[in-house]
Residue, then its C-alpha position, 0 to 999 in steps of 0.5 A: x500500500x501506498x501512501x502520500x503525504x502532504x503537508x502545508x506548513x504554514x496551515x493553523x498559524x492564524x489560529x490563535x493570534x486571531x486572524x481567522x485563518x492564514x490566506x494571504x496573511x503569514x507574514x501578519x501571523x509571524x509579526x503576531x508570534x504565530x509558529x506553525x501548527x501542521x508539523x506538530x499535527x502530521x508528527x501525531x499522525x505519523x506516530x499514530x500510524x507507526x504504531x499501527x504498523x508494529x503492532x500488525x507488523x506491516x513494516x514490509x507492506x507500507x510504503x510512505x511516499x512524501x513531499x519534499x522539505x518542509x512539505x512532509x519530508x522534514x517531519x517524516x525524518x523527524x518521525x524515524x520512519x522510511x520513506x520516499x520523496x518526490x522529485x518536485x521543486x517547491x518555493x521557499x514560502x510554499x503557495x497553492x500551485x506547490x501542493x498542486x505539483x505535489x498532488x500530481x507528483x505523488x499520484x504519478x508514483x502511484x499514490x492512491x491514498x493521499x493523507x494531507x496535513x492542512x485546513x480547507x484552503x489545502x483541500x481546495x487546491x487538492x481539488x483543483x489538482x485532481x480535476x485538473x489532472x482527472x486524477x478520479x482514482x485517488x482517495x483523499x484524507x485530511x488531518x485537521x491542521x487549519x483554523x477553520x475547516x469546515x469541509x468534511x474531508x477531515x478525520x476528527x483528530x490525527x490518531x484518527x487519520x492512522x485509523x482511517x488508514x488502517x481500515x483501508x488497508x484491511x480492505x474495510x473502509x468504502x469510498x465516499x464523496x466528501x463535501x469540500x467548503x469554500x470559505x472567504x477568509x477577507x469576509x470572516x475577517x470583516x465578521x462576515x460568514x460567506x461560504x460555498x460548496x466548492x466541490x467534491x473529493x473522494x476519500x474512505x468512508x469511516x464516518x466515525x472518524x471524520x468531523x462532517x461538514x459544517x452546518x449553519x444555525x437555521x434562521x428561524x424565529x423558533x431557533x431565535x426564541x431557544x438562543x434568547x431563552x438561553x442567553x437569559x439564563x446564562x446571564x443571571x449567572x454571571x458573576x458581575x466580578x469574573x470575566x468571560x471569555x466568548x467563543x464564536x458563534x450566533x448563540x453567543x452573539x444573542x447573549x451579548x445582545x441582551x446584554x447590550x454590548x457589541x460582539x463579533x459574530x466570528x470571532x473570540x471576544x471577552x466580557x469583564x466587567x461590563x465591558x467587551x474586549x473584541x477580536x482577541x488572540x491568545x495573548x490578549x486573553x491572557x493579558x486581560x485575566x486578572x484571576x483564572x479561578x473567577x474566569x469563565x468559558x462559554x463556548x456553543x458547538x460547531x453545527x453537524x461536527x459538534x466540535x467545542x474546541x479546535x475549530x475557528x476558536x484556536x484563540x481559546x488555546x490549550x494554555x487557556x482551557x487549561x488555566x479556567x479548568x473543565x468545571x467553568x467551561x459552560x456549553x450552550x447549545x439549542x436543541x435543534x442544534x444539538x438534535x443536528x450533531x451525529x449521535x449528539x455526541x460532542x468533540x473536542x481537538x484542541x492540539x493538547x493530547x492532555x487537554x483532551x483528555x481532561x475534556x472528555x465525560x459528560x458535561x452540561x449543556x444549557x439548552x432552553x431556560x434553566x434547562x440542561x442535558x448532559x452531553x458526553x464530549x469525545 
């Protein structure tokens, strides 16, 4: 079996110094102390499948073929595991048509399961790389490295991707067509949400492991209702001493809307002492919390994924989560909302092995008027 791997390594950086995703603004990410995120994340992928490949003693079966220097084959050094490189010429600051070359390169060393290390910008370009060669044969997987990946090609967490490979191998795993999402990362900027089915990849259908795309919150006057009847409610509990600490999303927004204060639809903002605190990264957050023991987390699931950490809201890092504590973390969610995630179950992917796993269990969810479910996060 053949295996390609891609990385972009520049995937993530704008994640959690706030600017939404990385198109066209790595420099800007750099200047803001940005370092990058898909290495680390193709490292856990690769541990992951060498795992896999002792334990069912695949060593002479598995051939990894990768993509030149910062693009797979540096981290798959780093990793101790044999592989091969394609012969392909990448610039210094990799761009759209490197992963394209590279796409083709791997496909013409018969690579048909490419698993690449990115977010949806990455996987638009494999698209493009497919349609444009009619490479109709090649399997397609993506580990979540991004800010926001909204696209269904990409597997829940990167032991998940290993897992996925395996299934392959064993000849178990159908093939499926994954939805493929475009979004404008100059309008989420501007706190617009504009996004588009850009097309289809195909890739192996296990769908435990993969995250779904994303859905949106419909806009009815009945999911209007169930965010205000939740909003009043985690209001009268606020503490008018603590800060808070507000994901994304338009639940969120209803909530700060009752309190009378402005908030970004898109981005992570925070709420201390009457006053908002807009469009903060990581630093700022830690810079404007006086006492982590009378801080507070509100965050509401991604739509379809479930996702509470890891996607779009990078901002709220690992440090940060740690430093809060599980128990003042409050979910907030609409039923219909939850009803839409598969199996109403939550998930988490925060880049931290040891913050995920003090995520996972039950948690309460707040989902009407003093009302609340108790959801269990994987």
């Amino acid at each position: 079996m053949n295996i390609g791997l891609l990385v972009n390594p520049i995937a993530g950086m704008g994640g959690r110094v706030g600017l939404k995703g990385t198109d066209g603004v790595v420099e800007e990410a750099i200047k803001r102390g940005a370092t990058p995120v898909a290495p680390g994340r193709a490292l856990e992928f690769l541990t992951a499948l060498e795992s896999i490949i002792i334990a069912l003693k695949l060593r002479d079966q598995i051939r990894i073929i990768t993509c030149p220097g910062k693009m797979g084959e540096d981290v798959v050094q780093e990793a101790g595991l044999k592989h091969e490189v394609v012969e392909v010429d990448i610039e210094n600051s990799t761009n759209a048509e490197d992963t394209k070359d590279c796409v083709l390169a791997l496909y013409e060393d018969e690579v048909r399961l490419l698993v690449f290390v990115g977010g949806d910008g990455t996987a638009r370009d494999i698209l493009d790389a497919v349609n444009a060669y009619d490479l109709d044969d090649l399997l397609v997987l993506g580990v979540p490295s991004g800010v926001k990946m909204y696209s269904g090609i990409f597997v829940v967490s990167p032991a998940d991707a290993a897992e996925v490979v395996r299934l392959v191998f064993d000849g178990t795993a159908q093939t499926t067509e994954f939805e493929i999402m475009d979004a404008d990362e100059k309008s989420i900027r501007r706190d617009q949400f504009i996004i588009n089915l850009y097309g289809y990849l195909k890739g192996p259908s296990v769908p435990a492991r993969f995250q779904g795309a994303k859905q949106a919150s419909p806009e009815t006057s009945d999911e209007h209702e169930a965010q205000e009847a939740i909003a009043k409610y985690v209001i009268e509990q606020i503490d008018q001493d603590g800060t808070y600490i507000l994901g994304p999303g338009t639940t969120l927004k209803t909530l700060t809307d009752l309190l009378n204060v402005k908030k970004t639809t898109l981005g992570v903002d925070v709420y201390k002492k009457g006053k908002m605190h807009l469009d903060v990264n990581e630093d700022k957050i830690l810079a404007l919390v006086d006492d982590f023991s009378k801080t507070w987390i509100i965050v509401s699931p991604i739509g379809h994924q479930g996702m509470l950490f890891g996607r779009g809201n990078q901002q709220i890092s690992p440090k940060i989560i740690d430093l809060v504590g599980r128990d003042h973390i409050i979910v907030i969610s609409t039923p219909s909302k939850l009803k839409g995630i598969a199996d109403e179950i939550l998930r988490v992917d925060t880049g931290d092995n040891q913050v995920d796993n003090m995520l996972r269990g039950y948690i309460r969810v707040v989902t009407d008027y003093n009302e609340m479910r108790l959801i269990k996060i994987e």
